[in-house]
N, C-alpha and C positions, 0 to 999 in steps of 0.2 A: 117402602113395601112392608107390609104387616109380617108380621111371623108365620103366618098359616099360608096366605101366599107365596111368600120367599119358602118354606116347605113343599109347597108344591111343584114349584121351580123347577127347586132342585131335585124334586122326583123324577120331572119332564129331563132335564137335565141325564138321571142314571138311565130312563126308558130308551133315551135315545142314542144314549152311548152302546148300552146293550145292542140296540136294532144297529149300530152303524158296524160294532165291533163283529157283529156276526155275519154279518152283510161280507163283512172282509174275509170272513172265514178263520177267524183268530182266536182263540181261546184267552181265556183270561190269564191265565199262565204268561201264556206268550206275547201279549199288549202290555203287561206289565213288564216283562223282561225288556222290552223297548222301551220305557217310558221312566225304568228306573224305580218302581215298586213294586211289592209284592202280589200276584194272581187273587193272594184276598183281598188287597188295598181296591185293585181293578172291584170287584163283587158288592164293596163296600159302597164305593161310588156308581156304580148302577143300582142298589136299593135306596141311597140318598143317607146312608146311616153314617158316612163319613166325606163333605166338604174336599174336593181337591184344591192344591193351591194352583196358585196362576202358573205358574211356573209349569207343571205338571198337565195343567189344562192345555198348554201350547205342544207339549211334548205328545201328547194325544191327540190333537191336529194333525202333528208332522206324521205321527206312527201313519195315522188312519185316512190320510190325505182327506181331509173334511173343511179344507179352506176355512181355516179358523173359527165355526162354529166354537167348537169349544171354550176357543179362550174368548170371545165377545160374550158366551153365555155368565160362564164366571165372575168377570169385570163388571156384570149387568148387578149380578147375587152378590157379589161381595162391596158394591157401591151404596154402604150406609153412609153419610156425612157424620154420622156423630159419632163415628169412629175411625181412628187410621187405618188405611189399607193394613196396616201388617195386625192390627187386633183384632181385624171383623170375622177371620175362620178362629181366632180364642174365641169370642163370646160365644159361635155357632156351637162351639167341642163345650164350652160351660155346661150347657144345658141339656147335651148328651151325654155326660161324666156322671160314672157313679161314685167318683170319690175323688177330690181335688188335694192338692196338697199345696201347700203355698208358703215360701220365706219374704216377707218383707221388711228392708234394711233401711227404710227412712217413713214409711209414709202408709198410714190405716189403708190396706187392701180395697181395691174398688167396692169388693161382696159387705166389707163391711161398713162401709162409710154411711154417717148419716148428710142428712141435707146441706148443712151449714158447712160443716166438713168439704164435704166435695167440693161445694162453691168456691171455697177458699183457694183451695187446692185449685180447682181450675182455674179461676182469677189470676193466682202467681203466676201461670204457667203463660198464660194470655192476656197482660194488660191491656192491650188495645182495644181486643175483642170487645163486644154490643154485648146489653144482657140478653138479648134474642139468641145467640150463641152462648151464652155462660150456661142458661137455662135450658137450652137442649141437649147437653153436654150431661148435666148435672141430671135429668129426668133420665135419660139413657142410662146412667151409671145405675140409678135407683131401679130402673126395671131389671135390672142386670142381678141385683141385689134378691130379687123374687125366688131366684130356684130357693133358696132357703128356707122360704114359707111351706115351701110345696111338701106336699106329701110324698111326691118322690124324691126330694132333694138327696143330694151329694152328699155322703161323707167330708165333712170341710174340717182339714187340719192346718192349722196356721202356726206358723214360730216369727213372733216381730223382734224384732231386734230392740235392745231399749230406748234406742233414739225416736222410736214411733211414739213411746208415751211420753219422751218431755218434749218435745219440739212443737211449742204452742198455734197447732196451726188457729188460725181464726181469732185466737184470744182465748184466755179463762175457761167464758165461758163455754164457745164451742168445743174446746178440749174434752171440758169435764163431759158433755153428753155425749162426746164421741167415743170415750172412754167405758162410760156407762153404760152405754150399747152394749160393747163391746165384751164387757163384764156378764149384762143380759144372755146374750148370743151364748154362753158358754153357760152360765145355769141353768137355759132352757135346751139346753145339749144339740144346741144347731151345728157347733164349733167346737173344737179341741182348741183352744190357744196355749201355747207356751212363748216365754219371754226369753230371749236369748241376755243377758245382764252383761253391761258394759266390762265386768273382772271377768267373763270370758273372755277377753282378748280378743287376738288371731282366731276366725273360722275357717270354715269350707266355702261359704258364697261371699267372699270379700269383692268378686266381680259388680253382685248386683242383685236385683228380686230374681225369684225364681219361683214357676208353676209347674206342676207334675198332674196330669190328669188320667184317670183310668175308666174304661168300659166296660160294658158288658160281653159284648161281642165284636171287639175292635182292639188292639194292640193301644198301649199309651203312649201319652205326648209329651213333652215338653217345651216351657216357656220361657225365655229370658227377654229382657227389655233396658235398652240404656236409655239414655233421655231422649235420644231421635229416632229408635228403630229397635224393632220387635224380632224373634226369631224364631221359628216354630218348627222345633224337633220331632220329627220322628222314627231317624235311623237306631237303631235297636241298639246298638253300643252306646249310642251316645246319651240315649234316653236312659238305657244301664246306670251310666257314670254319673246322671245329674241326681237320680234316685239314690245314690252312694251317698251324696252330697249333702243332700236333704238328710237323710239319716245320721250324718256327722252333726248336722246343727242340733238333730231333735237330742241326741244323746249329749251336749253340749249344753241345753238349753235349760230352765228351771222345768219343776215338774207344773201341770195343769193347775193344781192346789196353791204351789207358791206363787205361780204367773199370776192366777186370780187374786191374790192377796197384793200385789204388786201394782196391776191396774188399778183395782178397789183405793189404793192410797197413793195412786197417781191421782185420780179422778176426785179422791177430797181434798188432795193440795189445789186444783185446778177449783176447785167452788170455793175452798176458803179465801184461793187467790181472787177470783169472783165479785166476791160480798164485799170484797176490799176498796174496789175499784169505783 
């Protein structure tokens, strides 16, 4: 389903939540008190400006007795194949966020990945898989990659951990371009990077990556991920404490000046390793 399509959807989607939810005589207030979020969360999801999860879709069913419309509507909008159920409402919030924050502790963040890179990366992850699936994989992650072109793009603040710059994904030479990029991305001020350096030690997300997204007119979210399952925060505590977290790394980490010098001579050991070969 296209983007503008699956937008529309989901308009169709808040219209008629609206129409069923007043049909019942319920205020948003109090659908929400039933369903376990906020009377704005409710408001949100009938102008389409924030995605509910499945889980919440069902609970809106049960409130508003609507024989499961809503959760067959959801399961329809959230059925991308080139993405896991648990990351298809991250990418929908990506492109809603005015300002993303992101720690990753092993591996170049999807938003920055070049081609080669991803490939790689997906390959490992899927040896069996056909390139008809490595390469829908890889095109998705790359469209993903677009808010940042945009003129409206996200504030994108990144802390990699230094195992992201030596852990040769792809070989040499995809290293060195992926690095390069990524060097790019931060001269042409798309991206904050900071490098979190191995004599840090002990940090705060020793669990695993971590995303933090913020709106305009909608509360923030957060994101964790282990190698088989995704979790999509956004109870206000807890959303609190991962933003805590984030902030332990960034004041832990090197500054933007030193990360770039850091990359910059990751990325020429990676060419001269290169030329060698």
């Amino acid at each position: 389903m296209a983007n503008g399509s699956r937008q529309a959807a989901w308009e169709f989607f808040g219209t008629e939540l609206k129409r069923r939810r007043e049909d019942a005589g319920i205020t948003q207030v109090e659908l929400g008190a039933r369903v376990f979020v906020s009377g704005g969360y409710i408001g949100q999801f009938e102008q389409a400006i924030r995605k509910p999860q499945l889980d919440v879709a069902q609970r809106i069913d049960e409130a508003l007795q609507t024989d499961g419309i809503f959760e067959r509507l959801c399961r329809k909008l959230i059925d991308d194949p080139r993405y896991t159920d648990y990351f298809t409402h991250v990418v929908e919030l990506e492109r809603l966020a005015t300002r993303i924050c992101e720690f990753a502790p092993t591996v170049v963040p999807g938003l920055l990945q070049t081609k080669a890179y991803a490939r790689m990366v997906t390959i490992a992850a899927n040896p069996f898989k056909p390139d008809s699936y490595v390469d829908e994989i890889v095109t998705a992650r790359l469209e993903r990659s677009l808010i940042l072109d945009d003129a409206t793009r996200p504030e994108y603040w990144v802390t990699l951990h230094e195992n992201v710059l030596r852990i040769p994904v792809g070989g040499p030479q995809a290293m060195a371009e992926q690095l390069e990029q990524v060097a790019r991305l931060m001269r042409e001020r798309a991206a904050v990077v900071t490098v979190l350096p191995y004599r840090a030690g002990a940090h705060a997300a020793m669990g695993g990556m971590l995303k933090l997204m913020s709106f305009e007119d909608a509360p923030p979210v957060a994101y964790t991920e282990t190698e088989y399952s995704g979790t999509l925060i956004d109870a206000p505590a807890v959303v609190a404490h991962t933003q805590r977290t984030y902030d332990l790394l960034r004041v832990a980490a090197l500054s933007p000046e030193v990360s770039l010098a850091l990359i910059d001579s990751a990325a020429e050991d990676f060419r001269r390793c290169a030329s060698t070969t």
